[in-house]
C-alpha positions as CSV (number, residue, x, y, z in Angstrom):
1,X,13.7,4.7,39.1
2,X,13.4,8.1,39.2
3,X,10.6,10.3,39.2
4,X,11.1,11.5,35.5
5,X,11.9,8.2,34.4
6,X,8.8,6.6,36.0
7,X,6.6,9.3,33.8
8,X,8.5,8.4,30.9
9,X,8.0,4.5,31.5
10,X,3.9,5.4,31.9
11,X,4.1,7.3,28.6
12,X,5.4,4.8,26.8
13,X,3.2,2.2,28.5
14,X,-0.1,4.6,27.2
15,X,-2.3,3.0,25.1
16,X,-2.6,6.9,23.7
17,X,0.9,7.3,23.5
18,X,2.5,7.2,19.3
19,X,6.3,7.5,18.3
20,X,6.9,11.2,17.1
21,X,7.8,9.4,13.9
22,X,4.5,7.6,13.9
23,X,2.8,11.0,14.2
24,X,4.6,12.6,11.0
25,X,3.7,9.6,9.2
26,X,-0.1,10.0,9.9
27,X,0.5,13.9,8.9
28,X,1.6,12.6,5.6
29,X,-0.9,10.0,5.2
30,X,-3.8,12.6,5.7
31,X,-1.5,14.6,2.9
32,X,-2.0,12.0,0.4
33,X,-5.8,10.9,0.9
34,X,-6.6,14.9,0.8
35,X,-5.3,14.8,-2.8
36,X,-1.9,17.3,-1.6
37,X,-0.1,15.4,-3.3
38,X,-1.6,13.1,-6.2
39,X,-0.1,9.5,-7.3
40,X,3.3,9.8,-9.5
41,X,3.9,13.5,-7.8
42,X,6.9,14.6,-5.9
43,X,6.7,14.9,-2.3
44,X,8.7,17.7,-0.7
45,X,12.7,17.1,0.4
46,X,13.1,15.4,4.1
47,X,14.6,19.0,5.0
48,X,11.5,20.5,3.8
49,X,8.8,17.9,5.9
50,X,11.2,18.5,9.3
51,X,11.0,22.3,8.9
52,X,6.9,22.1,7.9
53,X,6.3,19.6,11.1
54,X,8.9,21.4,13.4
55,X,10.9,18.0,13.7
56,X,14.4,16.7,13.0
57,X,15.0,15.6,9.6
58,X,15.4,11.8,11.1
59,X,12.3,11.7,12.1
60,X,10.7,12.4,9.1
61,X,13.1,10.2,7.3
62,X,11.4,7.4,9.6
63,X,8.6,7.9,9.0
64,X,9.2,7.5,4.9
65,X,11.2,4.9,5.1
66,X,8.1,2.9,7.1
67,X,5.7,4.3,4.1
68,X,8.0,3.5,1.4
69,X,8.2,-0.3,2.9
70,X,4.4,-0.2,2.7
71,X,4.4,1.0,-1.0
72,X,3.1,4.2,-0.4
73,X,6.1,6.3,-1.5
74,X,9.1,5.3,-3.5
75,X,12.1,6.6,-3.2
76,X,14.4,7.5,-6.6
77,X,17.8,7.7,-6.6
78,X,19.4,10.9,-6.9
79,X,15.8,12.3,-7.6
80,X,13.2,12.0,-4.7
81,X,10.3,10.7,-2.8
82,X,7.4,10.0,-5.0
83,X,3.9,9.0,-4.2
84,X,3.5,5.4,-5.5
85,X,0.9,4.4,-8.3
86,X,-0.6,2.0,-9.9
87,X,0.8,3.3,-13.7
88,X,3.9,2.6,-12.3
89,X,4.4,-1.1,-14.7
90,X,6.4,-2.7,-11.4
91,X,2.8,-2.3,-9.9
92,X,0.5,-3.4,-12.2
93,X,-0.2,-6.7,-10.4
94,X,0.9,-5.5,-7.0
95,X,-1.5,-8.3,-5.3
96,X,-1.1,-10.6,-7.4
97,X,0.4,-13.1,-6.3
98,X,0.7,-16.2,-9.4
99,X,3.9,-16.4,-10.5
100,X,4.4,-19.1,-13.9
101,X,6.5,-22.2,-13.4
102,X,9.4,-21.4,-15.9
103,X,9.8,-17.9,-13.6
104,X,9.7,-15.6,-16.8
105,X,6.9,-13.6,-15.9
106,X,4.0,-12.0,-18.6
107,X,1.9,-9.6,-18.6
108,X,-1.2,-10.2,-18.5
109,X,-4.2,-9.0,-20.5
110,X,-7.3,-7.9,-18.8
111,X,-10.6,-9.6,-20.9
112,X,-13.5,-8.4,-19.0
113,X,-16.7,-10.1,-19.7
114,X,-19.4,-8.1,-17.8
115,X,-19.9,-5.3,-15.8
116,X,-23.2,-3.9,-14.4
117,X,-24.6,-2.3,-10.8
118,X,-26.3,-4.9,-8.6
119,X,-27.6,-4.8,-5.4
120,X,-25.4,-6.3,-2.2
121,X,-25.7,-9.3,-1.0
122,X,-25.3,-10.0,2.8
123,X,-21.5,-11.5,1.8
124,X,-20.6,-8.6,-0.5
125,X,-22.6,-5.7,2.2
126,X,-20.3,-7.7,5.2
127,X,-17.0,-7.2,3.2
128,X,-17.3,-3.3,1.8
129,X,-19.2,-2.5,5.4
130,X,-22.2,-1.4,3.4
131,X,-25.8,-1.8,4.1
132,X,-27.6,-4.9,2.5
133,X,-29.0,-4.1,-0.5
134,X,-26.6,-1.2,-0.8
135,X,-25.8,-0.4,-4.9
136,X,-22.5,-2.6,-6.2
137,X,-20.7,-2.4,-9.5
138,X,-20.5,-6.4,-10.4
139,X,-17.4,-6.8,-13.0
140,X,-17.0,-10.2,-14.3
141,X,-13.0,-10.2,-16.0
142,X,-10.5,-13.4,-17.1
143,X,-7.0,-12.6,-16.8
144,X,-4.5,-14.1,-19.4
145,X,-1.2,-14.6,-20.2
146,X,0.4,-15.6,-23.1
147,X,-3.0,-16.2,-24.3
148,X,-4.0,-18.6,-21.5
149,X,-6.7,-18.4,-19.6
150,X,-5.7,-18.1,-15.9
151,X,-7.6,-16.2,-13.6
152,X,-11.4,-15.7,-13.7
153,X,-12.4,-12.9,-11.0
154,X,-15.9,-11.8,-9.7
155,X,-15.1,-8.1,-8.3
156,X,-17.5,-6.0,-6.2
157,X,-17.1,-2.2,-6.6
158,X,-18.8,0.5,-3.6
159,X,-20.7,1.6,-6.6
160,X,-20.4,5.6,-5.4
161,X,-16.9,6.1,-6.0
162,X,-17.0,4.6,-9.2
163,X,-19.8,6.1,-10.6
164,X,-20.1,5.9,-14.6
165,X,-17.8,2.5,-14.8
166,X,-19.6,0.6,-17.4
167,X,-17.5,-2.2,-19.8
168,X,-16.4,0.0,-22.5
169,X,-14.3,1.5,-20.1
170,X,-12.8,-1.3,-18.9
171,X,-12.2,-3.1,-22.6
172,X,-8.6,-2.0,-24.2
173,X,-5.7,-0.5,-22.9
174,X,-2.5,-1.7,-21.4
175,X,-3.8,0.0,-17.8
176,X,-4.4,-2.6,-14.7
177,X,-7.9,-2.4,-13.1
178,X,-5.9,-0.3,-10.4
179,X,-4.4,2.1,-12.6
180,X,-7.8,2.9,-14.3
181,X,-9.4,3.0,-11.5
182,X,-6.8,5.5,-9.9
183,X,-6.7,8.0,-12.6
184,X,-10.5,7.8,-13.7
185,X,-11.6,7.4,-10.3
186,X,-9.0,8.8,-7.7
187,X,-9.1,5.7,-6.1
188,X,-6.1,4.5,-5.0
189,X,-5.3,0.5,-3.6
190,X,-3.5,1.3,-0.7
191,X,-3.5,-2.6,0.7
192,X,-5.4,-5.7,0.4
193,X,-6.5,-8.8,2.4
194,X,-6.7,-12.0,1.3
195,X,-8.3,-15.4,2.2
196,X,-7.2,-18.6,0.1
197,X,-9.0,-22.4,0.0
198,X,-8.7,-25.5,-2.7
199,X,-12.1,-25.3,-4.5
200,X,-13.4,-27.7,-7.3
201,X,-14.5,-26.1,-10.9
202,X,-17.5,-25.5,-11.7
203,X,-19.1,-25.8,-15.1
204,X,-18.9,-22.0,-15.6
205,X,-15.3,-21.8,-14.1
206,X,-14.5,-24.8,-15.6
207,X,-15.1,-23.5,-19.2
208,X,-13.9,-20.4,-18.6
209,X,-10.7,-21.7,-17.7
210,X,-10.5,-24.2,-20.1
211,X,-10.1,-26.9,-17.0
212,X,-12.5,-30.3,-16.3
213,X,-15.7,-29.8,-14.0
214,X,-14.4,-31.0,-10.6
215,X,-10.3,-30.0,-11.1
216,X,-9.2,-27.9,-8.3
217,X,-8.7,-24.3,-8.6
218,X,-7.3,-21.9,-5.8
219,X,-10.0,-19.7,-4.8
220,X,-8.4,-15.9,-3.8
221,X,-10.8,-14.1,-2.0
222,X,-9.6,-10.4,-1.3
223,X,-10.2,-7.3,0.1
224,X,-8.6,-4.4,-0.9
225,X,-8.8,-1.3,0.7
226,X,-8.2,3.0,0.4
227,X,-6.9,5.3,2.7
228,X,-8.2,5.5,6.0
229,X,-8.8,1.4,5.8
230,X,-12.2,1.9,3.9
231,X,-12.8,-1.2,2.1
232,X,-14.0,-0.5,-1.7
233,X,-13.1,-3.4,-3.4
234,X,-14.3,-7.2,-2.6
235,X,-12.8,-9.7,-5.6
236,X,-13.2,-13.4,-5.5
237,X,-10.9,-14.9,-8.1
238,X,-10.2,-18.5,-9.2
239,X,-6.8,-19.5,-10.0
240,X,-6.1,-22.1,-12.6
241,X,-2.4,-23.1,-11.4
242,X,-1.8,-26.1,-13.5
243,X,1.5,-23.4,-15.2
244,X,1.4,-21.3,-12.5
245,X,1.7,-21.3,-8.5
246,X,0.6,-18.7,-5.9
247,X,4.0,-17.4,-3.7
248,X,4.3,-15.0,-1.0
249,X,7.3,-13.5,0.3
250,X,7.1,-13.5,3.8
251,X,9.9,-11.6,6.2
């Protein structure tokens, strides 16, 4: 090997070492959570990024082709890079994940039930890396389609970024929870985590649901998270799947 070759072999070995690509795409990701470009806008042309980072227009078009995989940009025919959103309909329920037996999928209508500030609780602190005791926004929502009761979720809010929420905000509408709480809020969902397990109904859930005490339910517990990997939202929902079943694509 020679001596050129053996530094390139150690750089690529560094633990410090990142792809050139790899760099423009944290450029742009700094772009977006600085507000430089908002949700829904145009980003500029793959000509324009490579001339603005000093790079070759590949490059940068590796680097949006990793952040349109990950649903940050979309890319439009004939038109441009956008920045993804929530309003967008095809991302309305971009975590969820229920999907009804007949495959002729519904929208689904929002019915929130409560919403107030509480304080954290050592599982809710844990999740949104906040201190116990820290202020929460508690909403208490079913999800329905077609009328049917289907999903009733217990979400957990970092109460600062969302100050003002109360349940008249969240009542009417055709806007996802996301949506509203990227255009009220400027917070945007850029991923989620989620943790499943079989649980039996409770008498709460089990009304709610319309199910026995005792049937099993699919408990979704999930965190979703903003730029930067800061957790701000911590849901637990219970599925009803007796018309539905949960489905992941994986690849």
């Amino acid at each position: 090997m020679t001596r050129d070759a053996s530094r390139g072999a150690q750089r690529a070995h560094s633990p410090t070492f990142s792809p050139l690509y790899r760099q423009i795409k944290d450029f742009l990701i700094r772009s977006l959570e600085e507000g430089e470009w908002g949700p829904g806008d145009a980003i500029p042309s793959e000509g324009e990024l490579a001339t603005r980072f000093n790079v070759s227009q590949g490059t940068v078009r590796k680097a949006i082709d990793e952040m349109a995989a990950e649903n940050l940009l979309v890319r439009r025919q004939g038109k441009g890079t956008f920045v993804a959103t929530h309003s967008d309909p095809r991302s309305f329920y971009r975590f969820l994940r229920l999907v009804p037996d007949d495959g002729n999928a519904a929208h689904g209508v929002s019915d929130p039930l409560s919403c107030e500030v509480i304080a954290a609780t050592p599982d809710v602190a844990a999740a949104l890396g906040l201190a116990l005791g820290a202020p929460v926004i508690y909403v208490r929502r079913m999800l329905r389609f077609k009328g049917e009761p289907v999903v009733f979720d217990q979400i957990f809010l970092v109460a600062e970024l969302f100050s003002g929420l109360a349940l008249d905000g969240l009542r009417g509408g055709e806007r996802s929870l996301y949506s509203l709480f990227e255009s009220d809020y400027g917070v945007r969902m850029i991923q989620a985590e989620e943790h499943l397990r079989a649980v039996a109904a409770d008498a709460e859930s089990a009304g709610l649901l319309g199910v026995n005490p005792g049937d099993p339910l699919l408990r979704v517990e999930r965190t979703a998270y903003t730029y930067g990997n800061k957790p701000v939202e911590w849901r637990l929902g219970l599925y009803c799947t007796r018309h539905h079943y949960y489905r992941n694509d994986l690849g």
